[in-house]
C-alpha positions as a Markdown table, in Angstrom:
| # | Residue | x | y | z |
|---|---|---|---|---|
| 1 | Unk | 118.6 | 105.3 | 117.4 |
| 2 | Unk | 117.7 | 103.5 | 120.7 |
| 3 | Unk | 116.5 | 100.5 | 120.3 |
| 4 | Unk | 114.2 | 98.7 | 123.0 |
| 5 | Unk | 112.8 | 95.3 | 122.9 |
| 6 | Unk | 109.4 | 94.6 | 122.0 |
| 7 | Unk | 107.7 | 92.9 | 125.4 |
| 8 | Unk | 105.0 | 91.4 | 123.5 |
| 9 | Unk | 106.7 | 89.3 | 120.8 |
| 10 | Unk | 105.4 | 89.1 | 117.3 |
| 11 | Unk | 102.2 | 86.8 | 116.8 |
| 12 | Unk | 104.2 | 84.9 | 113.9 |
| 13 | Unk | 106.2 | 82.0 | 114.2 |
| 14 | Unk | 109.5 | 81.4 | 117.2 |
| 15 | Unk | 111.8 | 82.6 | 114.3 |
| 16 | Unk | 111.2 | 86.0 | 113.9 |
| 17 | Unk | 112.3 | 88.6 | 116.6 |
| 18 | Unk | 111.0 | 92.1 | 116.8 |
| 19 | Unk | 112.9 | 95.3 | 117.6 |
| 20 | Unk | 110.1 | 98.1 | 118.0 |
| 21 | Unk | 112.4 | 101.1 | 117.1 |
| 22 | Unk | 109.4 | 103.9 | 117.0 |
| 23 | Unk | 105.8 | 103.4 | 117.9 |
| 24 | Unk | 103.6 | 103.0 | 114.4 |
| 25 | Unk | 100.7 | 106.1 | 113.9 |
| 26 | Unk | 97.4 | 104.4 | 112.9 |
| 27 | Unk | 97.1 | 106.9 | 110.0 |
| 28 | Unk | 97.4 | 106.6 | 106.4 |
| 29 | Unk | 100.7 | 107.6 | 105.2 |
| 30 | Unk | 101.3 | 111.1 | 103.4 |
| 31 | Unk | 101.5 | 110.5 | 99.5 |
| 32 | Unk | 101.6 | 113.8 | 97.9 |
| 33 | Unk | 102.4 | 117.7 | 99.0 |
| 34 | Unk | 103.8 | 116.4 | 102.1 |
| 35 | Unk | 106.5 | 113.3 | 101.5 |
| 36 | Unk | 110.3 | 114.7 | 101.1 |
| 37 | Unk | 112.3 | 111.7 | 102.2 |
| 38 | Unk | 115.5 | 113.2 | 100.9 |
| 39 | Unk | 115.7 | 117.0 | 101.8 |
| 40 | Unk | 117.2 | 116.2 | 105.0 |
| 41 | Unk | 120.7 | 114.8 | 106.2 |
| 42 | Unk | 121.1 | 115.7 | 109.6 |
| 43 | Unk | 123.0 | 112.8 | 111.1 |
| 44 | Unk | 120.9 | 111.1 | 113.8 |
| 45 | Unk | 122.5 | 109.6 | 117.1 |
| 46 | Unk | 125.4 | 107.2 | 115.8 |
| 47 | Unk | 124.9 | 104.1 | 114.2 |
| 48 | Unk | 123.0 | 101.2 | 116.3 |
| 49 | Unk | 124.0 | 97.7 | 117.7 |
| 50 | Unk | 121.6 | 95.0 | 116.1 |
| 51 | Unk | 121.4 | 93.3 | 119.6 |
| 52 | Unk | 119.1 | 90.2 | 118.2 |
| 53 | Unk | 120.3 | 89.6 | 114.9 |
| 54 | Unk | 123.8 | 90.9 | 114.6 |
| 55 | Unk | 125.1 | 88.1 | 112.1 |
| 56 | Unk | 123.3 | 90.2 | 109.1 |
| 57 | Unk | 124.9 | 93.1 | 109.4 |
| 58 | Unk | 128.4 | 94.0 | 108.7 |
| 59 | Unk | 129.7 | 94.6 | 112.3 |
| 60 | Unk | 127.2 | 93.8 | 113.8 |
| 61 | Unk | 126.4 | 97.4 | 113.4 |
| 62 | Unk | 122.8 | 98.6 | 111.6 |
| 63 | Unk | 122.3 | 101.2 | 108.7 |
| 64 | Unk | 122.4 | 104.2 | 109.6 |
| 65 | Unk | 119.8 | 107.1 | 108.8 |
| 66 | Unk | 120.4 | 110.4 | 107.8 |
| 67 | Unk | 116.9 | 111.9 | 107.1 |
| 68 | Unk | 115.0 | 111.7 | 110.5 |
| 69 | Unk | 111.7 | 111.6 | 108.1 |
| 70 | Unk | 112.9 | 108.2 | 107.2 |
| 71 | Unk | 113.6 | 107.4 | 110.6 |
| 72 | Unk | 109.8 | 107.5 | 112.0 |
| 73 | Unk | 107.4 | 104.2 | 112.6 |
| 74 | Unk | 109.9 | 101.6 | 111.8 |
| 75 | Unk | 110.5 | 98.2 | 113.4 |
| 76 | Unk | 113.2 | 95.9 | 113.3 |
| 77 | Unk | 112.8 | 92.5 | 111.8 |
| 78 | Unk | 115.2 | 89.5 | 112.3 |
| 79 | Unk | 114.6 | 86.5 | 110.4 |
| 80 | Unk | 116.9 | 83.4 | 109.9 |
| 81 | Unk | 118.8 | 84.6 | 107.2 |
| 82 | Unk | 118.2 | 88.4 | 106.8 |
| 83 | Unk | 117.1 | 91.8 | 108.5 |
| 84 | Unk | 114.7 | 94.1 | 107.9 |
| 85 | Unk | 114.1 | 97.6 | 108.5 |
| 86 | Unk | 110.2 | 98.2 | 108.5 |
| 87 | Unk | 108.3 | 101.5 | 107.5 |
| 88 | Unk | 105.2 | 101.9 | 109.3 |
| 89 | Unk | 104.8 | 105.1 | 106.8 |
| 90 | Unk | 105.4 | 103.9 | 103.3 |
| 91 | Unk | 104.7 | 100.3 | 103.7 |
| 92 | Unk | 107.6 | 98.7 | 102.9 |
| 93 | Unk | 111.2 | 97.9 | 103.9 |
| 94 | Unk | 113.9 | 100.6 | 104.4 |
| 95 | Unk | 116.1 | 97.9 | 103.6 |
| 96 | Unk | 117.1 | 94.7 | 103.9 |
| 97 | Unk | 120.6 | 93.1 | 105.4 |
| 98 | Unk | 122.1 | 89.8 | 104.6 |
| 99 | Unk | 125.4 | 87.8 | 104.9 |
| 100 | Unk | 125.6 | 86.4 | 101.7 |
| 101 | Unk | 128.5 | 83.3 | 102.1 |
| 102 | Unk | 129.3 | 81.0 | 99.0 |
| 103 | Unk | 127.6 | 78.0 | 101.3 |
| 104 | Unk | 124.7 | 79.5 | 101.8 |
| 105 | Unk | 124.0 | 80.5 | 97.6 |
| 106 | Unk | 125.1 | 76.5 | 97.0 |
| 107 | Unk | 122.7 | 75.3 | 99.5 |
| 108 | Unk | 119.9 | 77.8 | 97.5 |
| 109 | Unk | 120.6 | 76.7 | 94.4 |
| 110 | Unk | 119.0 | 73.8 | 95.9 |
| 111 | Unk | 115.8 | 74.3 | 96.3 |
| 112 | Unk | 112.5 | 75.0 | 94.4 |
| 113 | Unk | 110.7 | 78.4 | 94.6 |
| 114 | Unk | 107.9 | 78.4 | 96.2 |
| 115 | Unk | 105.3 | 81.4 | 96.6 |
| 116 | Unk | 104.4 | 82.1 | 99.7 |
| 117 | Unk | 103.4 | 86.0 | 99.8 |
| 118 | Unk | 101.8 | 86.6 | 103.2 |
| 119 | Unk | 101.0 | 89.6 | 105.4 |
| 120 | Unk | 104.1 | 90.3 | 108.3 |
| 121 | Unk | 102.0 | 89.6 | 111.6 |
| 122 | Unk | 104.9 | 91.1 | 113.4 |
| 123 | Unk | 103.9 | 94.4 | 112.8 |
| 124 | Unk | 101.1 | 96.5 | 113.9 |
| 125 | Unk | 98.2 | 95.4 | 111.7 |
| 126 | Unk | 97.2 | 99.5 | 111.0 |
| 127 | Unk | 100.9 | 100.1 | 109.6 |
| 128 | Unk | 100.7 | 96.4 | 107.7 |
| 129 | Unk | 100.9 | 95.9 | 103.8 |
| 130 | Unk | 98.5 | 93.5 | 103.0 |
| 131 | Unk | 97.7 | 91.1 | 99.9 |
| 132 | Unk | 94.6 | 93.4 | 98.0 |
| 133 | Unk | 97.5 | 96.3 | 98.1 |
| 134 | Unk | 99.1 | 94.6 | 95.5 |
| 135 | Unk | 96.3 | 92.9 | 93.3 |
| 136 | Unk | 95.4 | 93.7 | 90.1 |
| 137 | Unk | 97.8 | 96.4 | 90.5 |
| 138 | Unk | 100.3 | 96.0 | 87.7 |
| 139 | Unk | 103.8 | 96.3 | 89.8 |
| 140 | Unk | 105.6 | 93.1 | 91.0 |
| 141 | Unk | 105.9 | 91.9 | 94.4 |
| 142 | Unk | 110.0 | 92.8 | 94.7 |
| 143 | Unk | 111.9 | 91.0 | 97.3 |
| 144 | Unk | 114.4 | 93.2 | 98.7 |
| 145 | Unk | 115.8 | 90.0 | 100.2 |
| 146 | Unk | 116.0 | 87.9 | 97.7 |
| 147 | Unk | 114.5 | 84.1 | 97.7 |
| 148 | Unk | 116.9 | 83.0 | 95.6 |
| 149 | Unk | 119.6 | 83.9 | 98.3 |
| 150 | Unk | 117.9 | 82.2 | 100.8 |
| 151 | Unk | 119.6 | 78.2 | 102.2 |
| 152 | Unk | 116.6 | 76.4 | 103.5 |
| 153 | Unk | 112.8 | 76.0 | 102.5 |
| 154 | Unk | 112.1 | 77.9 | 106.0 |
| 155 | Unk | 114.1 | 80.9 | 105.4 |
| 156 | Unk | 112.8 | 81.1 | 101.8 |
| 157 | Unk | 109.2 | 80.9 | 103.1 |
| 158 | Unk | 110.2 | 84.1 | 105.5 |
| 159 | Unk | 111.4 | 85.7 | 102.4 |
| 160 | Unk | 107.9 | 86.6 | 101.2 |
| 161 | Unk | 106.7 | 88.0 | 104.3 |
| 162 | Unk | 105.2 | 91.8 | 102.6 |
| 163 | Unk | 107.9 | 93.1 | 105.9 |
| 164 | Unk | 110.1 | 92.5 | 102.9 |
| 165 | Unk | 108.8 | 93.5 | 99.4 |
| 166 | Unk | 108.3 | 96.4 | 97.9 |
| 167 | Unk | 105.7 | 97.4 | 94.2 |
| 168 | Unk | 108.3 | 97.1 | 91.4 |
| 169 | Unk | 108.3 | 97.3 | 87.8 |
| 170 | Unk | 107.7 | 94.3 | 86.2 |
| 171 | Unk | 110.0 | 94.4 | 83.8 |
| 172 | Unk | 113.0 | 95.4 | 86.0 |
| 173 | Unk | 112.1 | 93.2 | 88.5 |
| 174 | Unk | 112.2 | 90.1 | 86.2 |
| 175 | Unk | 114.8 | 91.2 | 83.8 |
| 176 | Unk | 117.5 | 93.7 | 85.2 |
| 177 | Unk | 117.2 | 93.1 | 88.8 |
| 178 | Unk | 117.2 | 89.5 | 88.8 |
| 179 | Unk | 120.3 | 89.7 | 86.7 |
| 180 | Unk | 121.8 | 92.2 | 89.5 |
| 181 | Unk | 120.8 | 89.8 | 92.2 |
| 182 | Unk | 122.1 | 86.7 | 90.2 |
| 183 | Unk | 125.7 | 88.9 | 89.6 |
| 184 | Unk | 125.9 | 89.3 | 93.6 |
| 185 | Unk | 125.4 | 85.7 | 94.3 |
| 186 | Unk | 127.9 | 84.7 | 91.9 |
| 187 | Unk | 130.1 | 87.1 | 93.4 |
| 188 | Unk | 129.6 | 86.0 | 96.4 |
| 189 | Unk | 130.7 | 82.3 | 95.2 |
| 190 | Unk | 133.5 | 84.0 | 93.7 |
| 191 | Unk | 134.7 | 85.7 | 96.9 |
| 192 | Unk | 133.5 | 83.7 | 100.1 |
| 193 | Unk | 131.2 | 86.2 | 101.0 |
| 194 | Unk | 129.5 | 89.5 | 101.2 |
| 195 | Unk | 127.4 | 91.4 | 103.1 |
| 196 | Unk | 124.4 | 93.0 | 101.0 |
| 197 | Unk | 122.1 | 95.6 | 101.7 |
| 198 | Unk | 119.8 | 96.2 | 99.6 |
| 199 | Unk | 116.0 | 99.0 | 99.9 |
| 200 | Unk | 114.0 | 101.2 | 97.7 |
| 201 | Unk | 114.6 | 105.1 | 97.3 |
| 202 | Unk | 111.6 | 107.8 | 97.7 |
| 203 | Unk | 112.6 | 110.6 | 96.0 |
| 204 | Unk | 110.7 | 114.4 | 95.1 |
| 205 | Unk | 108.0 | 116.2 | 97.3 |
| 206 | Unk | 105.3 | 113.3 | 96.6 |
| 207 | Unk | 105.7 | 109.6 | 95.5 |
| 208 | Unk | 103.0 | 107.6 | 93.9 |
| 209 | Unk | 101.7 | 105.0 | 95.8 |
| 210 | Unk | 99.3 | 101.5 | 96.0 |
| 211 | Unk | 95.8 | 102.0 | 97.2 |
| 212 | Unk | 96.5 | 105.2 | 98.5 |
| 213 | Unk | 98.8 | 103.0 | 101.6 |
| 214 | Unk | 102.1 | 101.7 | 99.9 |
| 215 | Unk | 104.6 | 103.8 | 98.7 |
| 216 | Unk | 106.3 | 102.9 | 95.2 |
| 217 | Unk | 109.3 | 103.2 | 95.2 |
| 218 | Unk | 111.4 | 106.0 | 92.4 |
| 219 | Unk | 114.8 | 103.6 | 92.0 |
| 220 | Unk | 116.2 | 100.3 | 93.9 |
| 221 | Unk | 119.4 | 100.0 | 95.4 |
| 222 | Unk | 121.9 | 97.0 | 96.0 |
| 223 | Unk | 124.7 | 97.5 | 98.7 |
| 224 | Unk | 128.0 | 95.2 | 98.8 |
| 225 | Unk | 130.5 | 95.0 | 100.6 |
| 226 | Unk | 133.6 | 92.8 | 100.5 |
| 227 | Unk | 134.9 | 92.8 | 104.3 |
| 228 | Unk | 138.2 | 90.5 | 102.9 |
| 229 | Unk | 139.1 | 93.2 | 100.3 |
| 230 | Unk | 137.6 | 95.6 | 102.1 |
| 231 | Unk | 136.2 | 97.3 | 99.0 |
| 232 | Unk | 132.2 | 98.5 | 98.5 |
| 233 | Unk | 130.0 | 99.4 | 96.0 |
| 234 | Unk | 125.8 | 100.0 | 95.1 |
| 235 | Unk | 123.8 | 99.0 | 92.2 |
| 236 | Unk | 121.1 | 101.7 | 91.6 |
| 237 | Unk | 118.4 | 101.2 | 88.9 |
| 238 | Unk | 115.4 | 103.5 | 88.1 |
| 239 | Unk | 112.0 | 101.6 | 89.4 |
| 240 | Unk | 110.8 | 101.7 | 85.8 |
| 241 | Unk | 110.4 | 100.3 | 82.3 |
| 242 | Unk | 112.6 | 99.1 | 80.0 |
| 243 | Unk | 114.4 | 98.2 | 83.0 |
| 244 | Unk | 117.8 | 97.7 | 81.1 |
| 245 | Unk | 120.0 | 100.6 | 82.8 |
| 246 | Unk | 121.5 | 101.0 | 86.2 |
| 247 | Unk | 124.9 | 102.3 | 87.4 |
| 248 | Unk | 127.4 | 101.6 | 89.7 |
| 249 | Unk | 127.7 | 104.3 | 92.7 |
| 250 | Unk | 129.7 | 104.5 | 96.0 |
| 251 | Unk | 128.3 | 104.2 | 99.4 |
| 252 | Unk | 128.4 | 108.0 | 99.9 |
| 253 | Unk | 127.0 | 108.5 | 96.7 |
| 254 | Unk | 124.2 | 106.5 | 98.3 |
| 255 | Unk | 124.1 | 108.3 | 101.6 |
| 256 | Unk | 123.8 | 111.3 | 99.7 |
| 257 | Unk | 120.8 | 110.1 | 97.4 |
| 258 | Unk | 118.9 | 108.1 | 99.5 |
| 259 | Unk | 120.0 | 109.1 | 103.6 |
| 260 | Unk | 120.8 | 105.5 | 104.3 |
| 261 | Unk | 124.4 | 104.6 | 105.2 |
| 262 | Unk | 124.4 | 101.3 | 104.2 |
| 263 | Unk | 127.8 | 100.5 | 106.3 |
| 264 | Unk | 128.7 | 102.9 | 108.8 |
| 265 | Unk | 131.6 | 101.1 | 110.4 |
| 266 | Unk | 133.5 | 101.4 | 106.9 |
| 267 | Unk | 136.4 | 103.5 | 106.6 |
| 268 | Unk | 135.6 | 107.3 | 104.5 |
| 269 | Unk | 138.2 | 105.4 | 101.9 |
| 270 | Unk | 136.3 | 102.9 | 101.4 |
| 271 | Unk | 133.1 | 104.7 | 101.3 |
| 272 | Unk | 134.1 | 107.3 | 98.7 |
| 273 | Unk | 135.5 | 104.5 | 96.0 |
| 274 | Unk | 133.3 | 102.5 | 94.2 |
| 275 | Unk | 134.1 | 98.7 | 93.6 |
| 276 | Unk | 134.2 | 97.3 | 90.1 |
| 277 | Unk | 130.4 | 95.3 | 90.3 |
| 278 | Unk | 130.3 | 92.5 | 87.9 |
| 279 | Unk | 127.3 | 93.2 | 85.1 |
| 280 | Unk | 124.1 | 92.0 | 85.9 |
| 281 | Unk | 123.9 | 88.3 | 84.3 |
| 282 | Unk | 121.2 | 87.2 | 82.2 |
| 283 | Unk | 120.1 | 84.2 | 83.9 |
| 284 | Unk | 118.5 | 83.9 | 87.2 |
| 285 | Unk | 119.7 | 80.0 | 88.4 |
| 286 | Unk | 119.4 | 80.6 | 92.1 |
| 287 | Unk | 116.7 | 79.4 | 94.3 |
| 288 | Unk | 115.0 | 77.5 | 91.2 |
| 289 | Unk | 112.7 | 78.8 | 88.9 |
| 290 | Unk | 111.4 | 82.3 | 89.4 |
| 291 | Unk | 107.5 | 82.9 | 89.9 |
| 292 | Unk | 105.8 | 85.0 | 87.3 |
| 293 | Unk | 102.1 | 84.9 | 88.5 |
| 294 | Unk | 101.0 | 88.1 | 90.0 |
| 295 | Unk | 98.2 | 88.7 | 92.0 |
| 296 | Unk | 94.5 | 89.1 | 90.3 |
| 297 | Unk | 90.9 | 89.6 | 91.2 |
| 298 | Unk | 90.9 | 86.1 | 93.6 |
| 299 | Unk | 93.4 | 87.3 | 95.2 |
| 300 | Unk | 91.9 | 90.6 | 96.2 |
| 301 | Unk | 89.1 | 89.1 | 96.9 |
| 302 | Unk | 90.6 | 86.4 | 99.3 |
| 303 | Unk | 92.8 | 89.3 | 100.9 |
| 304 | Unk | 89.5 | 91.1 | 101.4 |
| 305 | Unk | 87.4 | 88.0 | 102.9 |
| 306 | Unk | 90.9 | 87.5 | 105.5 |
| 307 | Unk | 90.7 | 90.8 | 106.4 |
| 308 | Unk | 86.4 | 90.7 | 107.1 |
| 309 | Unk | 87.1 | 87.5 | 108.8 |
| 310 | Unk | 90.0 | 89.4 | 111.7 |
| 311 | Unk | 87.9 | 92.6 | 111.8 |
| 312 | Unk | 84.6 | 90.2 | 112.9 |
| 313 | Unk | 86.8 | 87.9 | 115.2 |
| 314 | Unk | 88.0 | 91.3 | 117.0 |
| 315 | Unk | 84.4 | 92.3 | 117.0 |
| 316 | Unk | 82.9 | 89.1 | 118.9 |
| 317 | Unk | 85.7 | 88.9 | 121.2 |
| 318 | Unk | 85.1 | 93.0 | 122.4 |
| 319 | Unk | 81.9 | 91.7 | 122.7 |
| 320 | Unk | 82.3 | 89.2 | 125.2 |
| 321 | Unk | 84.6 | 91.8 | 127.1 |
């Protein structure tokens, strides 16, 4: 996966670098008849350098892809405390890398949450998730990255970027997952740290989807691996109600649902055994109190009245050229 550097630079803030990996299409994303994002497993070109945010990933080496469908329209993200892997086709993130260290969950457990959901300006606006996506429509806003990991009122503010959410169930994003992602930070408390990866799965010949633009995602999954023990292991939980089951699977397990290798540097011994993952606790006491406002018609309708507002502002400024 060649990666080149974006000449432009995103429009949002000094932060937040850009790796364009494949251009974005301006169309609407296949949903049905068309969509198989795990039929293939053809290994593309070895696994990637992250050459402007290596401190995220394990190595310093990116994810690697298996199924070339996943591979299309993405972009590289770098924030100041995690990476993201951007689909231009179903909206969302691929996945999402941090290095999780026991300073940086003491120095979250810190601070208030704060919502902050905003559009990811560093992205083509045609292959953007927006706000109205998600209003009124029943699913959660799910961090892949999660706020509560996140050391600073700056990098928690990034964490809502939509670069890095994906439409979850309600109930497994409040209950189950929150438990898994509480579990991992304790863990990584526990250990001195971990580096996490964690995306959504697209799995069957169609998917449903948000507005006919974002994809929903059919189960979650939460890498970790222990570079000190040198052990890994993946939570994997159906994107669904009750919300109450997941299991614990190894990496190739992973590779082989999903086509992500989540670590490729990692020895086939270490990716074939599965680590023993603590159960998902029952609290969420990371990154303060957890949000459970979703968005509604007022939302929409401000999305809607942002959107009128940059389509007009392009308009007058053709004008004038």
């Amino acid at each position: 996966m060649a990666l080149a550097a974006d000449a432009r630079g995103p429009a949002a803030g000094p932060d937040l670098r850009v790796i364009r990996v494949a251009a974005f299409s301006a169309l609407k994303p296949p949903v049905a008849g068309v969509l198989l994002l795990i039929g293939s497993t053809a290994l593309l070109p070895g696994p990637a350098l992250a050459r402007t945010c290596p401190e995220h990933f394990a190595g310093g080496t990116l994810p690697t892809l298996t199924n070339p469908r996943l591979s299309a329209d993405t972009t590289l993200l770098c924030y100041k405390a995690f990476a993201v892997l951007y689909s231009g086709l179903s909206r969302t993130p691929l996945y999402a890398a941090e290095h999780l260290t026991a300073a940086r969950v003491e120095a979250a457990r810190r601070i208030d949450r704060v919502d902050a959901f905003h559009e990811e300006a560093g992205v083509p606006e045609a292959a953007r998730a927006d706000l109205a996506d998600y209003a009124g429509s029943g699913w959660d806003r799910g961090h892949m990255a999660p706020s509560g990991d996140m050391p600073s009122p700056s990098a928690q503010a990034e964490s809502f970027t939509l670069a890095n959410i994906v439409p979850q169930n309600p109930d497994l994003n409040r209950q189950l997952w929150a438990g898994i992602e509480s579990s991992v930070r304790a863990l990584a408390v526990e250990r001195g740290d971990l580096f996490v990866v964690t995306g959504p799965l697209f799995e069957g010949t169609s998917v449903q989807s948000l507005r006919g633009r974002v994809l929903i995602p059919t189960r979650l999954f939460k890498a970790v691996y222990d570079a000190n023990r040198g052990e890994a292991g993946v939570y994997l939980a159906r994107n669904a109600a009750p919300g109450e089951a997941w299991e614990a699977i190894s990496l190739d397990q992973l590779a082989g649902l999903g086509g992500i290798v989540a670590f490729p540097d990692l020895p086939d011994s270490v990716r074939r055994r599965t680590m023993a993952l603590p159960e998902p606790r029952r609290d969420d006491h990371a990154g303060g109190p957890r949000s459970r406002r979703e968005p509604g018609f007022l939302d929409w309708l401000a999305a809607e009245l942002r959107r009128a507002a940059r389509r007009a502002w392009r308009d007058f400024l053709r004008s004038l050229f």
